[in-house]
Biotite code that builds the C-alpha atoms (Angstrom):
import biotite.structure as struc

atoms = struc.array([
    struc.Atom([0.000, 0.000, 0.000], chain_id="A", res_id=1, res_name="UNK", atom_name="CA", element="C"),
    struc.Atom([1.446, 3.454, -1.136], chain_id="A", res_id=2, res_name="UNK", atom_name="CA", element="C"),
    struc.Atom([0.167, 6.576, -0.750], chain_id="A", res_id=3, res_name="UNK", atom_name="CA", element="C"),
    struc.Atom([2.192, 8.480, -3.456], chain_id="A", res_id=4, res_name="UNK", atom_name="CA", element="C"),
    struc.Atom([6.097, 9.226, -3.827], chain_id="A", res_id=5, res_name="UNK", atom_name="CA", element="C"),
    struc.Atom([6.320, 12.302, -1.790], chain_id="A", res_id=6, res_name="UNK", atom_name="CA", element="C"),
    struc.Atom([3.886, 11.139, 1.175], chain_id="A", res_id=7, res_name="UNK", atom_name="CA", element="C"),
    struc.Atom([5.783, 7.782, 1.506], chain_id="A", res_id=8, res_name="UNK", atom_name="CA", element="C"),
    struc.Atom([9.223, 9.042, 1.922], chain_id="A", res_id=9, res_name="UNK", atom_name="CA", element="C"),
    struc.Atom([8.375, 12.297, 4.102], chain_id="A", res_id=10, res_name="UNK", atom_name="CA", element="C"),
    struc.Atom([5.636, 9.914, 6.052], chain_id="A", res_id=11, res_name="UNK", atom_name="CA", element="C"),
    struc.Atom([8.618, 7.744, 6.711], chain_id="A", res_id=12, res_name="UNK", atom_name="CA", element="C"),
    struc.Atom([10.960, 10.865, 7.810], chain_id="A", res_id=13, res_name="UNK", atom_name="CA", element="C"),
    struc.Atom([8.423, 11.404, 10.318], chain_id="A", res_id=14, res_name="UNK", atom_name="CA", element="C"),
    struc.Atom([8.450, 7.528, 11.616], chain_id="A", res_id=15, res_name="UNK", atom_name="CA", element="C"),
    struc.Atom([12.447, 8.142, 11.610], chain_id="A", res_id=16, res_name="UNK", atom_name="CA", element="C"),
    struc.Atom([12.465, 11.381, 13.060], chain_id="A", res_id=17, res_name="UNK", atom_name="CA", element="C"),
    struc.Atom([9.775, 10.377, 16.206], chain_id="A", res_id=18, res_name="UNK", atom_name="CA", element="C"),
    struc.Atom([11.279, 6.380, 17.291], chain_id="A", res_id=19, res_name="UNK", atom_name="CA", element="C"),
    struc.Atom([15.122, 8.390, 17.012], chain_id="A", res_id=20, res_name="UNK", atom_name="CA", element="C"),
    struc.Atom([14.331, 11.585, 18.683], chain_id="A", res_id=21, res_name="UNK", atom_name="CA", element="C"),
    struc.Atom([11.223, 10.889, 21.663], chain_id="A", res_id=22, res_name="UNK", atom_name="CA", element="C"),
    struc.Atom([12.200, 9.025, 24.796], chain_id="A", res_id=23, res_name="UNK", atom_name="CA", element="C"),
    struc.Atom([10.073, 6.027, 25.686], chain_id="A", res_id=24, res_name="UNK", atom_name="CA", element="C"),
    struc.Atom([10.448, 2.551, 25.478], chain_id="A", res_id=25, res_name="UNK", atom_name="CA", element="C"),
    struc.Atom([11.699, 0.551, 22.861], chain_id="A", res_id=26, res_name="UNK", atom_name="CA", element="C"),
    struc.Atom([11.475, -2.972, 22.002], chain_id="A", res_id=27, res_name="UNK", atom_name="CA", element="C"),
    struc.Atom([11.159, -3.838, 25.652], chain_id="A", res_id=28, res_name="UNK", atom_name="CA", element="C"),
    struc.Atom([13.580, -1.645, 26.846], chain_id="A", res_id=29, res_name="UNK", atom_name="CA", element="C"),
    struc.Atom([13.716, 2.500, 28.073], chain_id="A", res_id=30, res_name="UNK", atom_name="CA", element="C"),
    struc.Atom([14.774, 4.331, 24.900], chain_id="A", res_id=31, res_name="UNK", atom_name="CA", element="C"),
    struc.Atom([16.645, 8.052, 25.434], chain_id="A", res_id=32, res_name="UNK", atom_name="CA", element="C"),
    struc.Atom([17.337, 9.708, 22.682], chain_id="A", res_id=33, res_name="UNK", atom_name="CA", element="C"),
    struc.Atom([20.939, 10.827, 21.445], chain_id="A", res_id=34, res_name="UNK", atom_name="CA", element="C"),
    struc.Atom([22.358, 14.568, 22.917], chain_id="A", res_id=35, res_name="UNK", atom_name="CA", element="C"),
    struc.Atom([24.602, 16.630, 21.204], chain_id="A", res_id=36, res_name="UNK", atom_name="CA", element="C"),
    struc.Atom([26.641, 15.633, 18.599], chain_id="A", res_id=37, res_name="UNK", atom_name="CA", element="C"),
    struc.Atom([25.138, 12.168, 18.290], chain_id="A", res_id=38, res_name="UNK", atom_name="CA", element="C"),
    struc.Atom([21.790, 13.654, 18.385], chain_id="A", res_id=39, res_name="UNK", atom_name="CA", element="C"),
    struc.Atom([22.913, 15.972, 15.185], chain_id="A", res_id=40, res_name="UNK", atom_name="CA", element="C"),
    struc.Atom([24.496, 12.544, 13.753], chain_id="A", res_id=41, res_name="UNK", atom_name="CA", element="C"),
    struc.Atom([21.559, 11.009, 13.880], chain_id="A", res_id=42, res_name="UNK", atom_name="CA", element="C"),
    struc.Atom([19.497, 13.646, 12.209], chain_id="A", res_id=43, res_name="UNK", atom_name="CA", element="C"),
    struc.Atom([21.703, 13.835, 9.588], chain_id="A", res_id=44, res_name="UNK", atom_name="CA", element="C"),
    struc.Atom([21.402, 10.394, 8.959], chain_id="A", res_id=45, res_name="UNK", atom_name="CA", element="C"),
    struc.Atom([17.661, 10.612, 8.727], chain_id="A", res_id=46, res_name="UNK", atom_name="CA", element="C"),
    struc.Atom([17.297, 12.858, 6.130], chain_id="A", res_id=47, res_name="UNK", atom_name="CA", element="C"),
    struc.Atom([19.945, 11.793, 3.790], chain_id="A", res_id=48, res_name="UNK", atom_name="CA", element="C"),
    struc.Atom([20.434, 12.369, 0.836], chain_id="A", res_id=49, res_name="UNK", atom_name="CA", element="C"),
    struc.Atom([19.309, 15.485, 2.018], chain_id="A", res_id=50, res_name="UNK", atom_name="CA", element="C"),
    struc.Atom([20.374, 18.037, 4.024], chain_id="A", res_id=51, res_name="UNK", atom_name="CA", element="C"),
    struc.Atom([23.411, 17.805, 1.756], chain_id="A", res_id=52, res_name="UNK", atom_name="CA", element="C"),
    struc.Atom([25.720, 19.302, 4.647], chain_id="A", res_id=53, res_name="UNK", atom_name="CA", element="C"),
    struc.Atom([26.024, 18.305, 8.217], chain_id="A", res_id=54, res_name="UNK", atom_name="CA", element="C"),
    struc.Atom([22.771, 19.233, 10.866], chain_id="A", res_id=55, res_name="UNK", atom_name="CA", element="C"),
    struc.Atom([23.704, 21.176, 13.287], chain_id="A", res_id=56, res_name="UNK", atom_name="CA", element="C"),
    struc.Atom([22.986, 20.384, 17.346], chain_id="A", res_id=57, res_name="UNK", atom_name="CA", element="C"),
    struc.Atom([20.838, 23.219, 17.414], chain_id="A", res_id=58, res_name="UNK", atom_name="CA", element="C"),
    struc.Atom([18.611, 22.573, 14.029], chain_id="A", res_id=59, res_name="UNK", atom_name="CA", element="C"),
    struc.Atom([18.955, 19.045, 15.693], chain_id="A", res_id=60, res_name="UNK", atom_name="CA", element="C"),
    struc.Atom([16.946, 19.931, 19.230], chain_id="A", res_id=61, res_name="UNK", atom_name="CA", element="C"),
    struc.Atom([14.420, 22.174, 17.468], chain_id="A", res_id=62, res_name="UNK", atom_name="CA", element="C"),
    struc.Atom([13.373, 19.192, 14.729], chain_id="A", res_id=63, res_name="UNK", atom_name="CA", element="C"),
    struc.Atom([13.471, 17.249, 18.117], chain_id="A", res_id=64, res_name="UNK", atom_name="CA", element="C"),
    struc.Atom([10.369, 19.289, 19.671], chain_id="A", res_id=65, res_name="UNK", atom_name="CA", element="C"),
    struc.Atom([8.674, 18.953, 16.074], chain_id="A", res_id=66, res_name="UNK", atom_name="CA", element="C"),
    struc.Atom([9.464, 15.029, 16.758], chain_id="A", res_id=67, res_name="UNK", atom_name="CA", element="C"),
    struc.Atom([7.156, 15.272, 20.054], chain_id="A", res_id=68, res_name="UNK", atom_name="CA", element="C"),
    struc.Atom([4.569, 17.020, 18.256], chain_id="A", res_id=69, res_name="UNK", atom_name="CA", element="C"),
    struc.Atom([4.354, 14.205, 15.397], chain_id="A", res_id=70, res_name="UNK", atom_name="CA", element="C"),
    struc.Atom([4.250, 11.586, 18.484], chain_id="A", res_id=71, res_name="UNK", atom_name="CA", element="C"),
    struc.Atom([1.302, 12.852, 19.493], chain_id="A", res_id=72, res_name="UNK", atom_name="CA", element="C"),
    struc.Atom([-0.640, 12.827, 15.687], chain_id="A", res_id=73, res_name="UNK", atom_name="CA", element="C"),
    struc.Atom([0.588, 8.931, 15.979], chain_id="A", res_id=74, res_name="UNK", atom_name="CA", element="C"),
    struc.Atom([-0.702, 8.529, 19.774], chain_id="A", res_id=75, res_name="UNK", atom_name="CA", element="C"),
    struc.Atom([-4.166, 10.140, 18.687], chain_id="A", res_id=76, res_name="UNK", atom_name="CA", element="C"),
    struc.Atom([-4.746, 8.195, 15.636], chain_id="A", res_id=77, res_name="UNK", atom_name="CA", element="C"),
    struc.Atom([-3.984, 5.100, 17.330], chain_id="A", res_id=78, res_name="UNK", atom_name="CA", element="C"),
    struc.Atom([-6.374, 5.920, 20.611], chain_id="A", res_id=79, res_name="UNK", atom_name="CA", element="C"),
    struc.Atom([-9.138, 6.572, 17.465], chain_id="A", res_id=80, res_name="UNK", atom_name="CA", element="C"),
    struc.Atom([-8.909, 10.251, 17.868], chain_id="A", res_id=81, res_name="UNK", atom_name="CA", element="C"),
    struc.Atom([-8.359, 11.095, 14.146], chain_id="A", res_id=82, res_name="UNK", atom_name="CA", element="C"),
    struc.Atom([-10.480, 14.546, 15.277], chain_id="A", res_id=83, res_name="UNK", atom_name="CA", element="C"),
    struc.Atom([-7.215, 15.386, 17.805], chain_id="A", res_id=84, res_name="UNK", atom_name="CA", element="C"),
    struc.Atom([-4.508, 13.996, 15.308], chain_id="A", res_id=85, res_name="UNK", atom_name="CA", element="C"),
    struc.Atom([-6.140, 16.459, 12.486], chain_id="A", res_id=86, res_name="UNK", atom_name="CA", element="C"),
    struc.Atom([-6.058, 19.476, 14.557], chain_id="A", res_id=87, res_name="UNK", atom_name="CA", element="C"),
    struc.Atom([-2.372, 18.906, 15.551], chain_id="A", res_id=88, res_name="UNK", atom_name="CA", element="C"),
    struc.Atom([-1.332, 18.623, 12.239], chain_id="A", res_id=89, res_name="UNK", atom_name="CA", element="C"),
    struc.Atom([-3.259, 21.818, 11.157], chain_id="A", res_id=90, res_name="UNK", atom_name="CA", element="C"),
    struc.Atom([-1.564, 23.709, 13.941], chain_id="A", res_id=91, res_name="UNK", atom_name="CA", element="C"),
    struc.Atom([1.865, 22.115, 13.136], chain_id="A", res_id=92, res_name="UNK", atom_name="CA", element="C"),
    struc.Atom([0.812, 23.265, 9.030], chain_id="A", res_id=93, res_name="UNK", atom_name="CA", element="C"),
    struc.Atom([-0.074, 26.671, 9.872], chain_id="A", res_id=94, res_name="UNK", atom_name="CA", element="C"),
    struc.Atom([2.765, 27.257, 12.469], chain_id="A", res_id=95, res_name="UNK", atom_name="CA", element="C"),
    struc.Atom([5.388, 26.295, 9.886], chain_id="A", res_id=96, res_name="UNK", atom_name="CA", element="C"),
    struc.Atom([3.990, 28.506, 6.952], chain_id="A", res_id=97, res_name="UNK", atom_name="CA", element="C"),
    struc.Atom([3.490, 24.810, 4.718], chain_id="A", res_id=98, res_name="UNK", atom_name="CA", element="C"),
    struc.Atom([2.297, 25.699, 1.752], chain_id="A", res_id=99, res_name="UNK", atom_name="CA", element="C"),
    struc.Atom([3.012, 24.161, -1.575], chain_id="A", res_id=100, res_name="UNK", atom_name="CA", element="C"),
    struc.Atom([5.314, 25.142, -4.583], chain_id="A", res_id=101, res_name="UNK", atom_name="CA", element="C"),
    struc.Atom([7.593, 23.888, -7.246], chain_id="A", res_id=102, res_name="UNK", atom_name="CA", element="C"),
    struc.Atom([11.342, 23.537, -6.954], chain_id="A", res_id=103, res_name="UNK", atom_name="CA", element="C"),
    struc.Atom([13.699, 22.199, -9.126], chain_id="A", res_id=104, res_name="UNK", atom_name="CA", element="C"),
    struc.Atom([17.442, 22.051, -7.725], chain_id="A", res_id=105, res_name="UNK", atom_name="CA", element="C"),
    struc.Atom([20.447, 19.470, -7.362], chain_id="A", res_id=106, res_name="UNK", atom_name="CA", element="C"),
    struc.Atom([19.741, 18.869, -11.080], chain_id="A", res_id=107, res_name="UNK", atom_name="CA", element="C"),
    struc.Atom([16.690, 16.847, -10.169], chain_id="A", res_id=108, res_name="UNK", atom_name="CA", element="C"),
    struc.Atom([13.328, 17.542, -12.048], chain_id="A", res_id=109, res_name="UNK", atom_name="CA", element="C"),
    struc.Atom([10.837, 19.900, -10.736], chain_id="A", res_id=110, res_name="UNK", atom_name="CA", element="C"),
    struc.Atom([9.160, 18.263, -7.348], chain_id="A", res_id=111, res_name="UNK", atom_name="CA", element="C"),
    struc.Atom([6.939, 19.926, -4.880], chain_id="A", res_id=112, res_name="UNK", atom_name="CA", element="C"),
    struc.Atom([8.463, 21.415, -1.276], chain_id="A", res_id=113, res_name="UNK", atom_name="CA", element="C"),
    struc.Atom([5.814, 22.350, 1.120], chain_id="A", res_id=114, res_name="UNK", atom_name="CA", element="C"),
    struc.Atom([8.221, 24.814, 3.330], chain_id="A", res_id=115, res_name="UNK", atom_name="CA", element="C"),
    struc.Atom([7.196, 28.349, 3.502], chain_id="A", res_id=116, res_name="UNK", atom_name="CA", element="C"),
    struc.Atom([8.900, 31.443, 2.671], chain_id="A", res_id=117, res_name="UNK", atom_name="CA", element="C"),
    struc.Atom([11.273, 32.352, 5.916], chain_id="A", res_id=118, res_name="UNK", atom_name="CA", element="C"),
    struc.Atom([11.277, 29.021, 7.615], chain_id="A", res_id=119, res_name="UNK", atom_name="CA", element="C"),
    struc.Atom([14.030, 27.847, 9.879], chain_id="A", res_id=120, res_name="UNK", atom_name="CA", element="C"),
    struc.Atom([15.704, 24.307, 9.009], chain_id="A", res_id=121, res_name="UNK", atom_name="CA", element="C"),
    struc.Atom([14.115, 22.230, 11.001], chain_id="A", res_id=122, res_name="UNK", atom_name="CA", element="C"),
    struc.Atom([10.638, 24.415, 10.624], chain_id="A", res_id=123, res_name="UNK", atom_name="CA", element="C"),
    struc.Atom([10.870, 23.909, 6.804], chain_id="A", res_id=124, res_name="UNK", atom_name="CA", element="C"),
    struc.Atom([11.392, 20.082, 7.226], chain_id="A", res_id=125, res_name="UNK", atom_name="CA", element="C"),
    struc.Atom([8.281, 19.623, 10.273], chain_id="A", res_id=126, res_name="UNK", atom_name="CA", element="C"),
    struc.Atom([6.197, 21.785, 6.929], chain_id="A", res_id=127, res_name="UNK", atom_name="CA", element="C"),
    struc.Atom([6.925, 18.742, 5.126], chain_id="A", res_id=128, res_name="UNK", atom_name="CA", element="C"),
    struc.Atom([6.327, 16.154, 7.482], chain_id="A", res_id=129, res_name="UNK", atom_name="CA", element="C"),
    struc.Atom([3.274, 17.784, 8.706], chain_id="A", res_id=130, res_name="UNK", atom_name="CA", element="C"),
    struc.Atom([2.117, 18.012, 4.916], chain_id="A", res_id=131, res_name="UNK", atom_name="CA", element="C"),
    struc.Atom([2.307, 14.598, 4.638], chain_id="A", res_id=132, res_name="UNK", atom_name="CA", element="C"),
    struc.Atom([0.960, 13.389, 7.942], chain_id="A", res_id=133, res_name="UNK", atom_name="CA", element="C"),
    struc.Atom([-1.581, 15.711, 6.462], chain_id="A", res_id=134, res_name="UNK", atom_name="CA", element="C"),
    struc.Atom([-2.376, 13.437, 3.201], chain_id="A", res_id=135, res_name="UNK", atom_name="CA", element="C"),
    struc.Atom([-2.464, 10.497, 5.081], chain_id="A", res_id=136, res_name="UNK", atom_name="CA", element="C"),
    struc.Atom([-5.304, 11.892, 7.534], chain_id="A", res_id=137, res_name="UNK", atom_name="CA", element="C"),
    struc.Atom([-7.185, 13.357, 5.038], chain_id="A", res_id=138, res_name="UNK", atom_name="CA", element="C"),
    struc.Atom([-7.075, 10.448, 2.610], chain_id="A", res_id=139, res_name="UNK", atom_name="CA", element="C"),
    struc.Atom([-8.880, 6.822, 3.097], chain_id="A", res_id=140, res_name="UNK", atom_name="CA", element="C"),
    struc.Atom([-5.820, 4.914, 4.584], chain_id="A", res_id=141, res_name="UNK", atom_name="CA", element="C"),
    struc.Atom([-6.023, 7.587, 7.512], chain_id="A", res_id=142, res_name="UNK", atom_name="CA", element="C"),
    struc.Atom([-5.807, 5.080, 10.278], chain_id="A", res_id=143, res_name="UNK", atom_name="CA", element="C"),
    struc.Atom([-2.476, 3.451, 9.339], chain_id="A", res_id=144, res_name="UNK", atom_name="CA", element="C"),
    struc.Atom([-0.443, 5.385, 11.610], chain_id="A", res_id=145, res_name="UNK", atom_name="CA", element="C"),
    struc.Atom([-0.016, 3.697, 14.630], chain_id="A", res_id=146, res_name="UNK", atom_name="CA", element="C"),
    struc.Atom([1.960, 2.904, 17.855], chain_id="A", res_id=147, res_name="UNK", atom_name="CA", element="C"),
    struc.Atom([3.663, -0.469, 18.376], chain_id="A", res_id=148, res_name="UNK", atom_name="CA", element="C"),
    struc.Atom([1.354, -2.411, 20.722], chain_id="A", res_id=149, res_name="UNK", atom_name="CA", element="C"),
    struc.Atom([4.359, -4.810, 22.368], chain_id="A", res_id=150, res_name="UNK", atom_name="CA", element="C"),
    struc.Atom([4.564, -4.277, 25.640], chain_id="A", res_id=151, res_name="UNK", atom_name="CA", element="C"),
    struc.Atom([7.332, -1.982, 26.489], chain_id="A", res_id=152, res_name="UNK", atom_name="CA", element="C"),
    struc.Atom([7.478, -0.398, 23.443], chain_id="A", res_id=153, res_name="UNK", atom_name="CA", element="C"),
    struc.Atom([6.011, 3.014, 21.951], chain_id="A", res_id=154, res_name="UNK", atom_name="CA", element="C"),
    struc.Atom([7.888, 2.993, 18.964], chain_id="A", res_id=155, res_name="UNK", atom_name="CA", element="C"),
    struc.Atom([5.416, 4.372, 15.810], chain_id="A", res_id=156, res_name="UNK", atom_name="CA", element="C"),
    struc.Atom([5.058, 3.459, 12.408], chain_id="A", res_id=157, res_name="UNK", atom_name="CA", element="C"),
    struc.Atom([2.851, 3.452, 8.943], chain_id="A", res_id=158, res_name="UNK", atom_name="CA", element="C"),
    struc.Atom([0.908, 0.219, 8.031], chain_id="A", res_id=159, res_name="UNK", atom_name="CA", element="C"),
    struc.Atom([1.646, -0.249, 4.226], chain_id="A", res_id=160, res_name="UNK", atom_name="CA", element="C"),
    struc.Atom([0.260, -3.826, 4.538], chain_id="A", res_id=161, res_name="UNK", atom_name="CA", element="C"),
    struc.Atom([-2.430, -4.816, 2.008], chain_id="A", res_id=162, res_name="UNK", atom_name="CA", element="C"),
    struc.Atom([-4.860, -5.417, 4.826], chain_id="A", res_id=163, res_name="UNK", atom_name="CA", element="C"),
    struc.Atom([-3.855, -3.353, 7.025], chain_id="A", res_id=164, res_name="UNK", atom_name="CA", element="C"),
    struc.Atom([-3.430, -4.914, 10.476], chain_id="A", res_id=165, res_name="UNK", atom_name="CA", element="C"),
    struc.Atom([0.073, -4.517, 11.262], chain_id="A", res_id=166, res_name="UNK", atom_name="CA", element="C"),
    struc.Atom([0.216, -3.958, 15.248], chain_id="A", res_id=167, res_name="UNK", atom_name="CA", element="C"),
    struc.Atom([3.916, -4.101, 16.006], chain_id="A", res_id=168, res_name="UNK", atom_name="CA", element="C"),
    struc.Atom([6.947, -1.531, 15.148], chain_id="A", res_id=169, res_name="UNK", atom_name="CA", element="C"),
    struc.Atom([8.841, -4.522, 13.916], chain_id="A", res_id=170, res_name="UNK", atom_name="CA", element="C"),
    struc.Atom([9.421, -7.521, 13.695], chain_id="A", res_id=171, res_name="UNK", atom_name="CA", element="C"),
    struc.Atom([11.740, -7.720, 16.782], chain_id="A", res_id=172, res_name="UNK", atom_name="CA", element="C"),
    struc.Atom([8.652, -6.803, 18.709], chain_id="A", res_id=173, res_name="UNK", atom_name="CA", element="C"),
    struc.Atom([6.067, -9.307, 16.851], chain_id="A", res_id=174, res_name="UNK", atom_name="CA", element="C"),
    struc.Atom([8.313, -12.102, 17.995], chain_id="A", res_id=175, res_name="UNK", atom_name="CA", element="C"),
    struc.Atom([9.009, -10.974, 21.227], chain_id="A", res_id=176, res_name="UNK", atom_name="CA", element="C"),
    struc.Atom([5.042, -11.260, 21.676], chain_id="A", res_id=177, res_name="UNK", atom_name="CA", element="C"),
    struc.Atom([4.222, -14.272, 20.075], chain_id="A", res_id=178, res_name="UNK", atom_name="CA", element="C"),
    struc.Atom([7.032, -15.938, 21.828], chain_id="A", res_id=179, res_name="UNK", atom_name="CA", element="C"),
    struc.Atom([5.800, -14.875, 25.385], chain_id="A", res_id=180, res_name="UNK", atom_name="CA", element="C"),
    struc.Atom([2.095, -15.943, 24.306], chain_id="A", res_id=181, res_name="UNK", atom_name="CA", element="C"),
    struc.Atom([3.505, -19.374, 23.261], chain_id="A", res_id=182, res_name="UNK", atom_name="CA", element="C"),
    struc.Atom([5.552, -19.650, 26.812], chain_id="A", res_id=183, res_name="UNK", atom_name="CA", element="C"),
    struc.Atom([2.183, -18.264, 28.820], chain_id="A", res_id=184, res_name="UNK", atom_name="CA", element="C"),
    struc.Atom([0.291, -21.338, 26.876], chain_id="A", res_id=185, res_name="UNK", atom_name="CA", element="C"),
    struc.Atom([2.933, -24.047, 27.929], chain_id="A", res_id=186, res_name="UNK", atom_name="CA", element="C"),
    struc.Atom([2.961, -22.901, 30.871], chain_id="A", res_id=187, res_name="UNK", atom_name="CA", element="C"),
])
């Protein structure tokens, strides 16, 4: 299941951004996000092949409050509250300045950016993210964002399955389940 190009690869951006850069728990264990220079390294990494330069620790922390704010679009659509994850994202859309236009750079072909006029870094990146959290919510696959239901773990992700009923951030966390409900029933 796809939504289109663009919303698949900023949708999954967002999944990146939100498991690498919220605490919680993941895969059965506490999760704490990078500081510093690893938490710049890691953002970096994320959004290859762009930013083509290095994120800095500051752009780094500010895409890291945008990374709570996306957490919470997941944490609403998976509670059922589709109303609360819409509103979010129209804050997060009008607090950013999102608004559509055609670039054409890097000697790639013209493409759409969603960043407005005077946006910071990180600001022009969460006006692309929220844009596509924004065509998933408004479009009939709306309900595949979700949080990983494992115990322990509050990792998020998009269900691209045909019939939609993935559950689990991974598979790491699907076994780790199954394997504890086979040991409850031999028990």
């Amino acid at each position: 299941m796809n939504f289109n190009s663009h919303t698949d690869l900023v949708v999954a951006v967002v999944v990146q951004l939100v498991n690498a850069l919220t605490a919680g728990e993941a895969r059965g264990r506490p999760y704490t996000p990078p500081q510093g220079e690893e938490l710049a390294a890691a953002v970096t990494g994320i959004l290859r092949p762009r930013p083509p330069r290095e994120v800095s620790v500051a752009e780094a922390a500010e895409l890291t409050a945008y990374a709570q704010e996306f957490r919470a679009v997941f944490e609403a659509v998976a509670a059922g509250d589709v109303d609360a994850a819409a509103e979010r994202v129209n804050r997060l859309l009008a607090e950013t300045d999102a608004r559509p236009h055609l670039a054409r750079h890097d000697g790639e072909p013209w493409h759409l950016h969603f960043h407005g006029p005077n946006g910071t870094f990180a600001a022009d990146w969460a006006a692309g993210c929220a844009t596509g959290l924004a065509v998933v919510l408004g479009g009939e696959f709306h309900d595949r964002l979700g949080v990983c239901t494992a115990p322990r773990c509050d990792r998020v992700f998009v269900d691209t399955s045909r019939n939609g009923t993935r559950r689990f951030c991974s598979t790491a966390c699907q076994n780790r389940v199954k394997t504890a409900a086979f040991r409850a029933r031999r028990a």
